[in-house]
C-alpha positions as semicolon CSV with decimal commas, in nm:
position;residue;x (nm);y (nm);z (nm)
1;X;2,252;-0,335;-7,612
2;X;2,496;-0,373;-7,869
3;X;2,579;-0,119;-8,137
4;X;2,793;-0,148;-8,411
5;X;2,939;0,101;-8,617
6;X;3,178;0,113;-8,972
7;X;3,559;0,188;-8,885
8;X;3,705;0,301;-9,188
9;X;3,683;0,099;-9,527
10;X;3,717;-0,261;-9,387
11;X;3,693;-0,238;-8,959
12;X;3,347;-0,294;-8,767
13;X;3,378;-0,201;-8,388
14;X;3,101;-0,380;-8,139
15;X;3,038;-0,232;-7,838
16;X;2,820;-0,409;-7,573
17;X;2,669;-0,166;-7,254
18;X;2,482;-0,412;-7,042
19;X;2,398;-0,306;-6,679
20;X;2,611;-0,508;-6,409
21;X;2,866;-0,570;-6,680
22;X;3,166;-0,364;-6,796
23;X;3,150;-0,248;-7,102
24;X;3,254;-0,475;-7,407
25;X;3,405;-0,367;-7,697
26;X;3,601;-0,528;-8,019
27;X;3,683;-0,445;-8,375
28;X;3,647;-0,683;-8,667
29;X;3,747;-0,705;-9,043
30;X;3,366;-0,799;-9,149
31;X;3,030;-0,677;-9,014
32;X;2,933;-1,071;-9,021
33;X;3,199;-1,163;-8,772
34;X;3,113;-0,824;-8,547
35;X;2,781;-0,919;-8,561
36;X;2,807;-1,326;-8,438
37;X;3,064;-1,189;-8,184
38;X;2,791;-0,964;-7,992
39;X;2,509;-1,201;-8,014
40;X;2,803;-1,457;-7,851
41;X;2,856;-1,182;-7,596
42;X;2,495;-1,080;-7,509
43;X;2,378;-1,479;-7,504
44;X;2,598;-1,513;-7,249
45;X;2,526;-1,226;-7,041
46;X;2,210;-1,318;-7,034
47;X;2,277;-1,651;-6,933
48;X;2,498;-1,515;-6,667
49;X;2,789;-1,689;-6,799
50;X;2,950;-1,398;-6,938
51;X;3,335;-1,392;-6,811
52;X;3,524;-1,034;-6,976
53;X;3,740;-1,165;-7,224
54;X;3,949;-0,862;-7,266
55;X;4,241;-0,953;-7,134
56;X;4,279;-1,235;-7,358
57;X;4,157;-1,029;-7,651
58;X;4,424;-0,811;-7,600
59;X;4,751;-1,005;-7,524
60;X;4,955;-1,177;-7,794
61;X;5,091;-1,526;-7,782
62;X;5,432;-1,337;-7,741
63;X;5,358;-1,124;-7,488
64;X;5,201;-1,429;-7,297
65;X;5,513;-1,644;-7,359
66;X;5,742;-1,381;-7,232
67;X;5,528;-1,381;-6,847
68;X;5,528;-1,734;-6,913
69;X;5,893;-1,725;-6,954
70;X;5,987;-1,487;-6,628
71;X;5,696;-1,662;-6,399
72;X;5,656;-2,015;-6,480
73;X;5,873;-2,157;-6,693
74;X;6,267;-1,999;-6,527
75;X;6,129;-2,160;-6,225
76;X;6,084;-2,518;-6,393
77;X;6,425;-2,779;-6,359
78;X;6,387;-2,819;-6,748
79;X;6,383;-2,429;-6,813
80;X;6,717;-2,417;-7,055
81;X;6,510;-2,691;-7,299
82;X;6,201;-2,532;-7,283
83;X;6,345;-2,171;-7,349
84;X;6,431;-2,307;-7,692
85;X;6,099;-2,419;-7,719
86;X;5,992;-2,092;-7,640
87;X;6,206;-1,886;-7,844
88;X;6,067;-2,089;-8,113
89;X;5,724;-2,030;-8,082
90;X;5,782;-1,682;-8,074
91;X;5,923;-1,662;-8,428
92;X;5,629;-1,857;-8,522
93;X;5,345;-1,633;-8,713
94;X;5,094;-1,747;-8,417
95;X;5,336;-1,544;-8,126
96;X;5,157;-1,235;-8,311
97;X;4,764;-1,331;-8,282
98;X;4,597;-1,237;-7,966
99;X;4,496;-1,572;-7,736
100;X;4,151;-1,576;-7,748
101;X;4,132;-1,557;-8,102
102;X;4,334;-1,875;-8,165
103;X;4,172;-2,180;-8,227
104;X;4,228;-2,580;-8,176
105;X;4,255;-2,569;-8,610
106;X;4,586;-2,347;-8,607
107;X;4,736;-2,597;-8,343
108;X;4,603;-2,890;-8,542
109;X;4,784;-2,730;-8,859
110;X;5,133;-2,664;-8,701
111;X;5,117;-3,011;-8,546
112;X;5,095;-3,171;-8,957
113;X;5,344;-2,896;-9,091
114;X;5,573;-2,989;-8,798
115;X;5,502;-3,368;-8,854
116;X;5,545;-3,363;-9,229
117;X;5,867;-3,148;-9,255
118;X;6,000;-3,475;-9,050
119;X;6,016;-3,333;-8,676
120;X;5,969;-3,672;-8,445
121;X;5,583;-3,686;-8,300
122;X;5,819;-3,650;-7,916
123;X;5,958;-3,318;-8,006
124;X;5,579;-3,186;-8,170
125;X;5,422;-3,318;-7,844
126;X;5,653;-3,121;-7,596
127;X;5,611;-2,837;-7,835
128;X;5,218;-2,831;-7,757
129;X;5,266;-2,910;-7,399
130;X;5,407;-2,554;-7,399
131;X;5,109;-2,399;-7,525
132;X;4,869;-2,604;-7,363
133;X;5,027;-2,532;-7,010
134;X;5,045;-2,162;-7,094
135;X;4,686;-2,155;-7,208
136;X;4,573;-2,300;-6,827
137;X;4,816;-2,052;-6,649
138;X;4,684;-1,792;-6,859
139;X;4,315;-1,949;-6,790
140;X;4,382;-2,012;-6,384
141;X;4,602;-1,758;-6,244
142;X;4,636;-1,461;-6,483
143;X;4,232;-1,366;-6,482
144;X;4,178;-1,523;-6,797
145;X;3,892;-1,715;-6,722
146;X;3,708;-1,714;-7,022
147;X;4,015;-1,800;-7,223
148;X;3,989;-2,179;-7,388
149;X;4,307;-2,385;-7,423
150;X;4,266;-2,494;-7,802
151;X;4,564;-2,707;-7,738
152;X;4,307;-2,975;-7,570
153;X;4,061;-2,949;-7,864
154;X;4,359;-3,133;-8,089
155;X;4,449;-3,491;-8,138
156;X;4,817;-3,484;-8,031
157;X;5,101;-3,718;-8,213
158;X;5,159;-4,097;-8,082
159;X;5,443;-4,097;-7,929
160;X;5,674;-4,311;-8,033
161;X;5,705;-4,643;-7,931
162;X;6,010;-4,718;-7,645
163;X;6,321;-4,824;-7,743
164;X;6,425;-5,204;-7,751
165;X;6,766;-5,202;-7,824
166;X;6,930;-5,469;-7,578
167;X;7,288;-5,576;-7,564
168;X;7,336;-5,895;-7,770
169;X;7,513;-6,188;-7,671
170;X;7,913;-6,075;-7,629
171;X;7,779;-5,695;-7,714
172;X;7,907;-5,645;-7,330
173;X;8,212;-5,794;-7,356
174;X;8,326;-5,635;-7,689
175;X;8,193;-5,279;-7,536
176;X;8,441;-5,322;-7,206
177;X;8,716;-5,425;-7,436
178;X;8,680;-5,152;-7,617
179;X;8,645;-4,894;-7,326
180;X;8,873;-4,672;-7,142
181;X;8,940;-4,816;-6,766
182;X;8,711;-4,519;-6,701
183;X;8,461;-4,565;-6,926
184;X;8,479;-4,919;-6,848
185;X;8,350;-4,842;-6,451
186;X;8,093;-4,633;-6,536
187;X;7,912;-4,856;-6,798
188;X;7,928;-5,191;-6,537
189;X;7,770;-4,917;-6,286
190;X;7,535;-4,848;-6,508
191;X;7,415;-5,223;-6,603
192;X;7,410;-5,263;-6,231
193;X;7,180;-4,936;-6,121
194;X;7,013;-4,854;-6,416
195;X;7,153;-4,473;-6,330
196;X;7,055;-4,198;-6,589
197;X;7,336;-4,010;-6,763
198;X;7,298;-3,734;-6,591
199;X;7,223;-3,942;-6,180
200;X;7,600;-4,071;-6,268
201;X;7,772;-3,761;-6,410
202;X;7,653;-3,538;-6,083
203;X;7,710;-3,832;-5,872
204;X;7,958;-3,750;-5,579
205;X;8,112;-3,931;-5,246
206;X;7,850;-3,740;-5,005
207;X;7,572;-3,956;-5,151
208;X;7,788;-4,292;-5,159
209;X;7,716;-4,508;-4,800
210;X;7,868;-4,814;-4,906
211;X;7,800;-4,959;-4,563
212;X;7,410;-4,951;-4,624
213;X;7,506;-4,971;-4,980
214;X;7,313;-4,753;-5,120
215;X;7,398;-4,425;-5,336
216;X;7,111;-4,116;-5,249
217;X;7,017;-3,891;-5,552
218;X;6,871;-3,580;-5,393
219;X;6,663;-3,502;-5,712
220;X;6,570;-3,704;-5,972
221;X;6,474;-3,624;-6,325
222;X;6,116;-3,622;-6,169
223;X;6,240;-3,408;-5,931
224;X;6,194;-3,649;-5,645
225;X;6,494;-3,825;-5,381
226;X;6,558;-4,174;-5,468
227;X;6,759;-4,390;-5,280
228;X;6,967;-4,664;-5,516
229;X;7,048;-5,007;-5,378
230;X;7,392;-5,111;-5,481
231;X;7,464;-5,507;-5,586
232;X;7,774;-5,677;-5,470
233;X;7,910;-5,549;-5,801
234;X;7,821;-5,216;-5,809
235;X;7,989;-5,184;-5,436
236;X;8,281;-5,338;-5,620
237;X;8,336;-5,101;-5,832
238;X;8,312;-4,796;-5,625
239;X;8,563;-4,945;-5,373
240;X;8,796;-4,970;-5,669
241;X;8,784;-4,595;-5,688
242;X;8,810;-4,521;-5,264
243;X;9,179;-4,431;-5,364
244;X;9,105;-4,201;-5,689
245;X;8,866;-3,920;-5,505
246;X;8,904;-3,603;-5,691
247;X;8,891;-3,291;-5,498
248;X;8,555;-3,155;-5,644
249;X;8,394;-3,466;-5,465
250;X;8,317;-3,631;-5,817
251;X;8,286;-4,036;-5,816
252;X;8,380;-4,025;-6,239
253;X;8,639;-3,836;-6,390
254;X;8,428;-3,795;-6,666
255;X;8,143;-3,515;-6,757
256;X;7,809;-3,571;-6,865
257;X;7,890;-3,502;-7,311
258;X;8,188;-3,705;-7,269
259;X;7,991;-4,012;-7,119
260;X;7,799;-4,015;-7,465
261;X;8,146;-3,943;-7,685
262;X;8,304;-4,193;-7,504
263;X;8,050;-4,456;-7,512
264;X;7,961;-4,364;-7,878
265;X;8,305;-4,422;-7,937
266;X;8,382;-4,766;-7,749
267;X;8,061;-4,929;-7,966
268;X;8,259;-4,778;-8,318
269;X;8,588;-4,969;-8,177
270;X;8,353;-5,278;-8,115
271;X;8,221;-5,259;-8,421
272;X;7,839;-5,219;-8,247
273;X;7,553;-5,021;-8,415
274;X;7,218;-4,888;-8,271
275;X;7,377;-4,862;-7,916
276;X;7,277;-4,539;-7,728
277;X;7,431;-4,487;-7,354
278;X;7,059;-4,500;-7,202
279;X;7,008;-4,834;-7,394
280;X;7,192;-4,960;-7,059
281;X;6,895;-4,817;-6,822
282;X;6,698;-5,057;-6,998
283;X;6,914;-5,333;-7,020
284;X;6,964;-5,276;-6,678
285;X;6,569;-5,265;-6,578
286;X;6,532;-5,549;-6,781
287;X;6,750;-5,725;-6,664
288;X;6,598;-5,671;-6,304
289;X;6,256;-5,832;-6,405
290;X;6,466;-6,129;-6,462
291;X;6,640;-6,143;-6,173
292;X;6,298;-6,218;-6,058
293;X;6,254;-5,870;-5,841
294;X;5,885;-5,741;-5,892
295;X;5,723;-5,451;-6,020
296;X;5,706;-5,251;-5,749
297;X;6,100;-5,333;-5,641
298;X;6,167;-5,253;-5,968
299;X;6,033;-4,916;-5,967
300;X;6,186;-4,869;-5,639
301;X;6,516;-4,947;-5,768
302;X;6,478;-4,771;-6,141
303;X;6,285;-4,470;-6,013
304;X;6,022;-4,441;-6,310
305;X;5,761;-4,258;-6,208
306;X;5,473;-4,461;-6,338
307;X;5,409;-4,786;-6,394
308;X;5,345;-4,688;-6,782
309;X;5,716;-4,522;-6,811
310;X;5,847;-4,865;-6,634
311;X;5,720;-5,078;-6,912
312;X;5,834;-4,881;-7,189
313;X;6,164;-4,936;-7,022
314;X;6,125;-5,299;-6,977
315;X;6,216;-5,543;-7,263
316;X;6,225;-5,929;-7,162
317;X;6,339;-6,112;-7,424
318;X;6,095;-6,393;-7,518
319;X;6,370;-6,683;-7,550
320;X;6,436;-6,645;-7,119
321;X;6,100;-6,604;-7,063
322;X;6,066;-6,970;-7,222
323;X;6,326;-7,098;-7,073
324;X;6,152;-6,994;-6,746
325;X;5,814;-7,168;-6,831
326;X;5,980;-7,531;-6,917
């Protein structure tokens, strides 16, 4: 039976006894709200759906972000990004409700704040994803059963479309003029591998068999091995650099920043605009597809985890594919 009783000027405290259940307790602003809350409560006890939401009722977004933080999220390969992400939220006025009483409509009205003030529909997304994996950790492993992830309720932001930015005709040769001899390796590597930034800044001797010719990234971005074929170029170029091994194991004498400053710098020289470093693992994945190597070799090769991510990355250009058809 549920009783409910005046707190003060402007608090209503419910309290449910129910035999078989713990008892249930919560204090509201207006008697309206108490009241809806224990016929909620008692419907579902005597459904025998009730699950306690107490737990939820009494943890902030905050506090649930910082467990987040120290259980899930330190343990994730992306943890320095998303502790930004996380330090964000909790400065947002949200961090201070409790869990279960935020709804899908406070999510849906960050998502248009964030979206108007001009943050991309990417960045919103990943924000959300945040939440929305909190919410199930919260829901799955921290006794939170009753708890609903509101993120789910929401439409989230398209995401944007992939980018198409190839190299036009003598864009390559004006960007290897233009290069450091350095530089210069490392971006005809790239157009050969389609290598991330990041696969070619860690990339060391130990993973180099140029007998098999092959280079073997332990972990991926998706966190998976992948095993790179190397074309008569790419082998090339590394066996340029067999006399030029640095001590630290390194194939590049050049960091992971200064492959973007130094690229972003070669297309200024070259008088080329719109040119991003990982416009190359497209060119490069495009340029596959036309090679003639199929989907499945090409995913092998790229190391795109879905067949949706490979054709965002995949931009034939309608003129060869005519040329192909004559």
């Amino acid at each position: 039976m549920a009783s409910i009783r005046k707190r003060g000027d402007y608090q209503w405290e419910v309290r449910i006894r129910r035999r078989g259940h713990p008892v249930q307790s919560k204090t509201f602003n207006t008697k309206i709200d108490a009241e809806a809350w224990s016929r909620q409560v008692e419907g579902e006890m005597d459904r025998g759906v009730f699950i306690s939401r107490k737990e939820a009722e009494n943890t902030t977004l905050s506090e649930a972000l910082d467990r987040y933080e120290r259980e899930v999220s330190s343990t994730k390969k992306g943890y320095l990004q998303e502790k930004k992400r996380i330090r964000a939220w909790k400065s947002h006025p949200l961090a201070k409700r409790f869990l279960a009483s935020i709804q899908g409509k406070d999510f849906a009205l960050y998502r248009d704040e964030r979206i108007k003030s001009g943050s991309s529909a990417n960045t919103v997304r990943l924000d959300l994803a945040v939440i929305s994996h909190l919410f199930e950790i919260a829901r799955k492993e921290w006794g939170m059963e009753g708890l609903h992830n509101p993120v789910k309720s929401i439409r989230m932001p398209s995401p944007p479309p992939g980018r198409d930015r190839r190299l036009q005709p003598g864009e390559q040769e004006k960007l290897l003029e233009s290069s450091s001899a350095e530089m210069n390796h490392v971006i005809r590597f790239a157009l050969e591998t389609a290598m991330r930034r990041g696969e070619l800044a860690g990339m060391t001797w130990e993973m180099v068999d140029l007998r098999k010719r092959t280079v073997t990234i332990p972990e991926t971005k998706n966190g998976q091995k992948r095993i790179v074929p190397l074309s008569s170029v790419a082998v090339a170029i590394l066996s340029e650099r067999l006399n030029t091994r640095r001590i630290d194991g390194k194939v590049w004498n050049i960091g992971l920043d200064a492959i973007s400053q130094d690229f972003a710098k070669a297309c200024q020289k070259a008088g080329i605009s719109g040119l991003h470093f990982h416009d190359l693992r497209h060119e490069a994945t495009s340029r596959l597809f036309e090679k003639g190597f199929d989907t499945m070799e090409v995913k092998t090769i790229t190391g795109h985890k879905t067949l949706q991510m490979l054709a965002r990355y995949t931009h034939l250009r309608a003129e060869d594919l005519a040329e192909r058809l004559k």
